[in-house]
CHARMM-style PDB file with segment names, atoms N, HN, CA, C and O in Angstrom:
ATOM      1  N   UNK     1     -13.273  20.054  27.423  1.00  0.00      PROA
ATOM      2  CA  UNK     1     -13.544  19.864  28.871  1.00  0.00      PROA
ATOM      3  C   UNK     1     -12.530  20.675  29.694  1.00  0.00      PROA
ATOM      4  O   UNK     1     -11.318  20.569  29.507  1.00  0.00      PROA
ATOM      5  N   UNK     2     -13.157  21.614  30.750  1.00  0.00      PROA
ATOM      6  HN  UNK     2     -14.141  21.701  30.902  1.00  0.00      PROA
ATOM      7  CA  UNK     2     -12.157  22.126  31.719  1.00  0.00      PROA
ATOM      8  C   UNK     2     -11.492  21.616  32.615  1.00  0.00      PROA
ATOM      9  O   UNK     2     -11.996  20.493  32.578  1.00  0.00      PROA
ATOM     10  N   UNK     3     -10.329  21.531  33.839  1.00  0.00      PROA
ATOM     11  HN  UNK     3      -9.919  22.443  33.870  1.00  0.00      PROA
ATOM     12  CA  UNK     3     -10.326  21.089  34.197  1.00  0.00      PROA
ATOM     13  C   UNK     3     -10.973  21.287  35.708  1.00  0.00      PROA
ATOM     14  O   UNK     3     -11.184  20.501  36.631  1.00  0.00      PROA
ATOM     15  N   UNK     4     -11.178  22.634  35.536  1.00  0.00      PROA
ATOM     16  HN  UNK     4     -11.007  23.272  34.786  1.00  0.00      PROA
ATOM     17  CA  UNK     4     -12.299  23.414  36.619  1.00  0.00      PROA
ATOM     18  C   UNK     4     -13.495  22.610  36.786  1.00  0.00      PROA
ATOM     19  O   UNK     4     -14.068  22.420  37.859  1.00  0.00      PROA
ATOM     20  N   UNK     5     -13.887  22.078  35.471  1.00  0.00      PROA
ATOM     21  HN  UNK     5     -13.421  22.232  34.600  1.00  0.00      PROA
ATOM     22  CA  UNK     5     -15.345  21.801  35.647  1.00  0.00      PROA
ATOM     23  C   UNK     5     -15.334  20.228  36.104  1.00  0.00      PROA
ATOM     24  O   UNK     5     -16.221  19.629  36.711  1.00  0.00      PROA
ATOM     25  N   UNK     6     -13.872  19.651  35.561  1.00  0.00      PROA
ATOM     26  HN  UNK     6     -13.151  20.138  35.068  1.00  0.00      PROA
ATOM     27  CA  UNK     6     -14.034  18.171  36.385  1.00  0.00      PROA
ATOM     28  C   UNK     6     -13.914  18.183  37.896  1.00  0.00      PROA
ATOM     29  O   UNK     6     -14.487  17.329  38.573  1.00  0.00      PROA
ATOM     30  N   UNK     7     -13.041  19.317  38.526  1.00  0.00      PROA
ATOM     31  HN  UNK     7     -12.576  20.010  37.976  1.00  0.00      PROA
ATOM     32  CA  UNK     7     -12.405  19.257  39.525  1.00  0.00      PROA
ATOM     33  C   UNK     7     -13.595  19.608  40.659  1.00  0.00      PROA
ATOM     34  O   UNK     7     -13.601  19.162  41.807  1.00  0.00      PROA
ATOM     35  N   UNK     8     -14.547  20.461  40.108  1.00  0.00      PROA
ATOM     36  HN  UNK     8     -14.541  20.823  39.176  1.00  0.00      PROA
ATOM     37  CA  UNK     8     -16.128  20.824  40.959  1.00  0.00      PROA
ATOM     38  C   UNK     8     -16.713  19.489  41.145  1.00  0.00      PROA
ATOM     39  O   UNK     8     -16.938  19.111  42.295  1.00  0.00      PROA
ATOM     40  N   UNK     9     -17.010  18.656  40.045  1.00  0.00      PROA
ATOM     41  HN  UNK     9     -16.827  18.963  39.111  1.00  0.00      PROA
ATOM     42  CA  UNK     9     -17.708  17.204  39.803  1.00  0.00      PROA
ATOM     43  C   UNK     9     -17.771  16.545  41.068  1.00  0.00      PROA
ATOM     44  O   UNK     9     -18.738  16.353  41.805  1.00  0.00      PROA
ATOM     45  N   UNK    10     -15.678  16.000  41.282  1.00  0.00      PROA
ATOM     46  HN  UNK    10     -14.892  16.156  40.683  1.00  0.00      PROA
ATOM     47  CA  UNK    10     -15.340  15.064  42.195  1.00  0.00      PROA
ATOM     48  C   UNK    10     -16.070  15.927  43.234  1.00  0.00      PROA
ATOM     49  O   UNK    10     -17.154  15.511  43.642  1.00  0.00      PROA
ATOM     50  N   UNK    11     -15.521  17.239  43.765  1.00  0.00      PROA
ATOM     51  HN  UNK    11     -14.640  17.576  43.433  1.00  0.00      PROA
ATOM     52  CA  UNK    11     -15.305  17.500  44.943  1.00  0.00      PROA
ATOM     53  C   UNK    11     -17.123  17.546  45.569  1.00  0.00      PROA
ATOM     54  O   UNK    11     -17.483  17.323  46.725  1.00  0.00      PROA
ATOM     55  N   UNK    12     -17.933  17.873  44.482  1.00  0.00      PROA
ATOM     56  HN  UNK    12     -17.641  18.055  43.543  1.00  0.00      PROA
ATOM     57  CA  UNK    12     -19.351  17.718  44.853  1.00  0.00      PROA
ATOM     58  C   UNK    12     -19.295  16.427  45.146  1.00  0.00      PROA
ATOM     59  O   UNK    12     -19.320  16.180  46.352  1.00  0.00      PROA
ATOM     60  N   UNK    13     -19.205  15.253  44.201  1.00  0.00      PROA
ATOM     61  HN  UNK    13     -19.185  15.454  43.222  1.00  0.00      PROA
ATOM     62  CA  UNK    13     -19.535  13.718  44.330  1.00  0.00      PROA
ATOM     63  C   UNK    13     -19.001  13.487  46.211  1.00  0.00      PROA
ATOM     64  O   UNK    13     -19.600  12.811  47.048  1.00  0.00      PROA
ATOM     65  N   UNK    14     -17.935  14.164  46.379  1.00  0.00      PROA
ATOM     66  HN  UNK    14     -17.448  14.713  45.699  1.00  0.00      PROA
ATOM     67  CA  UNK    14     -17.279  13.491  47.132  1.00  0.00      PROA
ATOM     68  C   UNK    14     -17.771  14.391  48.641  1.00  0.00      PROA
ATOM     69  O   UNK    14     -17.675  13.882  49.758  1.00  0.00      PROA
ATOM     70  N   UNK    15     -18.127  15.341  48.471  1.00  0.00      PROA
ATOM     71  HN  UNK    15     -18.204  15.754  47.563  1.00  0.00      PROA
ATOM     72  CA  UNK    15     -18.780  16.168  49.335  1.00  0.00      PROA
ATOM     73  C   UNK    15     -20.567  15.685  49.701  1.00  0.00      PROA
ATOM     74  O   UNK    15     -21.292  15.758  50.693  1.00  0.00      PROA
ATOM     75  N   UNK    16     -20.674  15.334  48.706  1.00  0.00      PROA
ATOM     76  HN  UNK    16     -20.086  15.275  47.900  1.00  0.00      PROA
ATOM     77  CA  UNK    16     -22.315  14.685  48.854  1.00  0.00      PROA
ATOM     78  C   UNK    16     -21.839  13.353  49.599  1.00  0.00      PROA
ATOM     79  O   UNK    16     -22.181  13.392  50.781  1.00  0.00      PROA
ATOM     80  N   UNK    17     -21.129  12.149  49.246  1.00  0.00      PROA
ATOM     81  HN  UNK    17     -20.852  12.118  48.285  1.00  0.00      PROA
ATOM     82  CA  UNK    17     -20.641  10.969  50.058  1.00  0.00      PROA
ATOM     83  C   UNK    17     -20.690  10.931  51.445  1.00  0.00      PROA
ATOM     84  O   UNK    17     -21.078  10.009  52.163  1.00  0.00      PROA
ATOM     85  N   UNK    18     -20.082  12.466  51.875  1.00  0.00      PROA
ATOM     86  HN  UNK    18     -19.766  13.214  51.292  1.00  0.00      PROA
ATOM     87  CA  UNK    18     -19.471  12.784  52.718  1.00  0.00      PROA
ATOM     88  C   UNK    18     -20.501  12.963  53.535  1.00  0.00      PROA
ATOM     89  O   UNK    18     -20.534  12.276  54.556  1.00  0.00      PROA
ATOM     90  N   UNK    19     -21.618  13.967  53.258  1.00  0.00      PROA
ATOM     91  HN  UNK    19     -21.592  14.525  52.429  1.00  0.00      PROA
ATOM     92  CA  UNK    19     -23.301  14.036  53.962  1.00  0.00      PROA
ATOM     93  C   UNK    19     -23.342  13.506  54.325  1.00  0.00      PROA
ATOM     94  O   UNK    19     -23.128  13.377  55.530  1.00  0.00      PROA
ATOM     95  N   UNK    20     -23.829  12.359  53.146  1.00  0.00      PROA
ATOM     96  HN  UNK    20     -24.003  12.464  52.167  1.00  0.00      PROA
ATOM     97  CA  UNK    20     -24.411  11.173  53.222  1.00  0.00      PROA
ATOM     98  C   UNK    20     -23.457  10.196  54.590  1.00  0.00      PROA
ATOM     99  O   UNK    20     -23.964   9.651  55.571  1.00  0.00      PROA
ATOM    100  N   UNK    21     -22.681  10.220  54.388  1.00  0.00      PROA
ATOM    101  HN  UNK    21     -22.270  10.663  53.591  1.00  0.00      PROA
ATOM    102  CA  UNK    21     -22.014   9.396  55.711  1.00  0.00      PROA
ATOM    103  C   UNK    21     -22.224   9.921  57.328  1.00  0.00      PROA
ATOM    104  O   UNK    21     -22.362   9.116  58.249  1.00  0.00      PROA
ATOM    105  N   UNK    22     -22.223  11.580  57.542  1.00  0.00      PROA
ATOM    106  HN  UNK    22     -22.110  12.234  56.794  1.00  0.00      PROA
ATOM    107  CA  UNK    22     -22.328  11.977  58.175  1.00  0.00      PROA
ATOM    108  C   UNK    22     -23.698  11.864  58.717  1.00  0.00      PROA
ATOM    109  O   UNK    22     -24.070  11.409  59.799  1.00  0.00      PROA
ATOM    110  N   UNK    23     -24.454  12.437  57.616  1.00  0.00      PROA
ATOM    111  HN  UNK    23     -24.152  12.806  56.738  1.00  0.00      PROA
ATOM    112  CA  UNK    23     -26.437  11.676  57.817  1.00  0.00      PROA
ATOM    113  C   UNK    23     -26.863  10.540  58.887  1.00  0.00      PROA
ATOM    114  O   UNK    23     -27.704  10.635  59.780  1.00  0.00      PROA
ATOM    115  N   UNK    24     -25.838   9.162  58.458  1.00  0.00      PROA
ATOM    116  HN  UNK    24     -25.154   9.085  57.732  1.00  0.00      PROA
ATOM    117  CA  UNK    24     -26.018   8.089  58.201  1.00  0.00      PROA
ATOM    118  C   UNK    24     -25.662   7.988  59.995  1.00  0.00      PROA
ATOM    119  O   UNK    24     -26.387   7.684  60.943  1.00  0.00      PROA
ATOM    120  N   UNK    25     -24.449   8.328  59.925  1.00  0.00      PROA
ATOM    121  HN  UNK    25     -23.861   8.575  59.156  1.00  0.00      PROA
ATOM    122  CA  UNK    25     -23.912   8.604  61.529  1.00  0.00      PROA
ATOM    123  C   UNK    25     -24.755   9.614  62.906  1.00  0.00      PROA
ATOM    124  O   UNK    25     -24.462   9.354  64.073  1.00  0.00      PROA
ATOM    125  N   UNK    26     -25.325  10.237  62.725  1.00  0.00      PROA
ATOM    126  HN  UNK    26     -25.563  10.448  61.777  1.00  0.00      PROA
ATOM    127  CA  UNK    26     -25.829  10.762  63.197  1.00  0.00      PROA
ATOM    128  C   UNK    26     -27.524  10.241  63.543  1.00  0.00      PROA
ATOM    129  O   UNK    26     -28.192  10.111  64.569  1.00  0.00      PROA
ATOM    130  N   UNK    27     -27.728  10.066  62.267  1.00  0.00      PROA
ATOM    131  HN  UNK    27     -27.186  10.171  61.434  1.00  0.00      PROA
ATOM    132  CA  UNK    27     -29.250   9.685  62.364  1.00  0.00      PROA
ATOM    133  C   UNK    27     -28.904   7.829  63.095  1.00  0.00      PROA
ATOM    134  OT1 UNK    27     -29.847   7.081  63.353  1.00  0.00      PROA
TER     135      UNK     27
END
């Protein structure tokens, strides 16, 4: 396992959350 490839994971997971909250706020 890289640690590149974990470090993309979070920052997607946590970047999608992040939409999603923004989405949530807006709409």
């Amino acid at each position: 396992m890289e640690k590149g490839q974990v470090d993309y994971q979070k920052m997607f997971q946590m970047i999608k959350k992040q939409l999603v909250k923004e989405r949530n706020l807006i709409l």
